[in-house]
KOLPALUM-362110 format. One line per field, with one value per residue (C-alpha): x, y, z. Coordinates in steps of 0.2 Angstrom, whole numbers, plus 5000, padded with zeros to 4 digits. Layout:
N
c1	[X/...]
c2	[Y/...]
c3	[Z/...]
// end
This chain:
163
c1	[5000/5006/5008/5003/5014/5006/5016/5009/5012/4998/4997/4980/4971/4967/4981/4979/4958/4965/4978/4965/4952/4964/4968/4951/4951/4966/4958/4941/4942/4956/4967/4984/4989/4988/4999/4998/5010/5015/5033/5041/5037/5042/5059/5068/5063/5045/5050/5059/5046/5033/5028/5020/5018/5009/5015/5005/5010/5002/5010/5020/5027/5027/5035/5032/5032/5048/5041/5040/5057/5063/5056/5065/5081/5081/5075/5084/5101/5095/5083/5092/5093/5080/5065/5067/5051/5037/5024/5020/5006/5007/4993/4994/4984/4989/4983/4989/4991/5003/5012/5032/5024/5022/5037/5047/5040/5043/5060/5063/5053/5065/5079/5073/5069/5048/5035/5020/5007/4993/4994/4995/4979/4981/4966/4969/4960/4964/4969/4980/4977/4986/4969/4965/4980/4981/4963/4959/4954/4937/4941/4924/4918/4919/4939/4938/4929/4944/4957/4947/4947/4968/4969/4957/4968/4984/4981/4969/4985/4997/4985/4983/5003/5000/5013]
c2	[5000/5017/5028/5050/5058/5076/5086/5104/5117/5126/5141/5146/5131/5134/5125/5110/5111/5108/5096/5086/5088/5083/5068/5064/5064/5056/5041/5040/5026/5017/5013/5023/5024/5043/5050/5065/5076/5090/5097/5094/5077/5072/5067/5063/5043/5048/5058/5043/5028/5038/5040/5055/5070/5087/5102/5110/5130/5144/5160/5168/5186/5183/5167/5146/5147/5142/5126/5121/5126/5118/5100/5105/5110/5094/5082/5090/5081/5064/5064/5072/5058/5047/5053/5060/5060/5060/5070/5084/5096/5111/5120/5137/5146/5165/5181/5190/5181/5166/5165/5166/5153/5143/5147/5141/5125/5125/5129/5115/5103/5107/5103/5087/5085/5083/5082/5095/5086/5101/5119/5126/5128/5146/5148/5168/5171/5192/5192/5210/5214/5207/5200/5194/5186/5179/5175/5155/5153/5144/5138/5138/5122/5125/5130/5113/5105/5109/5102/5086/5085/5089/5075/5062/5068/5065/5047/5040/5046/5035/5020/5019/5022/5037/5047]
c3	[5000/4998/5009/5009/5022/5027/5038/5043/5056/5065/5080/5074/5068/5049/5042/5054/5049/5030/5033/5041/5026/5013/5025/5026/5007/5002/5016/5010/4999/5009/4994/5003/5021/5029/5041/5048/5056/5065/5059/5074/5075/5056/5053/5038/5041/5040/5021/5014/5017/5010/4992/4991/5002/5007/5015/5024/5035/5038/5030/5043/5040/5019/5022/5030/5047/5058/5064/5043/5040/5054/5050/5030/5040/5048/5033/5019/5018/5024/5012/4998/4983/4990/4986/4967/4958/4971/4970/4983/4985/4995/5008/5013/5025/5022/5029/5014/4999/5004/4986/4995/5006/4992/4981/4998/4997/4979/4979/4995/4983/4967/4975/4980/4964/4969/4956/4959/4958/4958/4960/4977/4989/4995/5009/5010/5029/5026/5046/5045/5063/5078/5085/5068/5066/5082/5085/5081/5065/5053/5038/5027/5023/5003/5007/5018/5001/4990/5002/5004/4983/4984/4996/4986/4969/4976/4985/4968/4961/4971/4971/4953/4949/4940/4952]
// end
């Protein structure tokens, strides 16, 4: 069976509400094994014996948030030539417009020669305030929808071989 590793960071809750929808979508049909996990607990062992994966951070000042760039810091090397040619999807919960967010993970995913499997899913939240930004977050359930249909794509992808 294959397996769909999704590793996410979360202070808010938006990005762990659409890590968990795409879990629950990649599971649905029960053809690929899910794991999912926060940053700090992923480690370069979790990267190799998966097949596919998605990154899920919220945007933190234009960029992934430290806890993400932490679990790359500590992945990257160990993983470096192991893992060519597996396709990734990338999450974002912005308060802007979570595009560096994205090109960060792009750039990580490059040089580990990752295939993009789907364009990233920006959920733009417009939090500009401290409260706002700090405040818990809802993600609406159409935003929820599309990360389910991300999640489904990317493990019918793996169970048929297609990725």
């Amino acid at each position: 069976m294959k397996t769909l590793l999704i590793v996410y960071h979360s202070m808010t809750g938006g990005t762990l509400q659409m890590a968990r929808a795409a879990a629950a979508g990649a599971a649905a049909d029960g053809a690929v094994a899910v794991r999912l996990l926060h940053a700090s607990e992923a480690g370069a062992d979790d990267v190799v014996a998966a097949d596919g994966y998605i990154f899920a951070t919220p945007e933190n000042l234009a960029a992934i948030s430290g806890q993400m760039k932490d679990f790359f810091d500590r992945t990257y090397y160990a993983a470096l030539d192991r893992i060519n040619g597996r396709p990734y999807a990338t999450l974002v919960c912005a308060g802007s417009d979570g595009s560096n967010a994205v090109r960060q993970i792009d750039r990580i995913a490059t040089g580990w020669r990752l295939k993009p499997v789907a364009p990233a899913l920006i959920v733009c939240t417009h939090a500009q305030t401290p409260e706002e930004i700090l405040r818990e977050k809802h993600i609406e359930a159409a935003e929820l929808d599309h990360c389910k249909e991300l999640g489904a794509g990317i493990a019918a992808g793996l169970a048929l071989g297609i990725f």
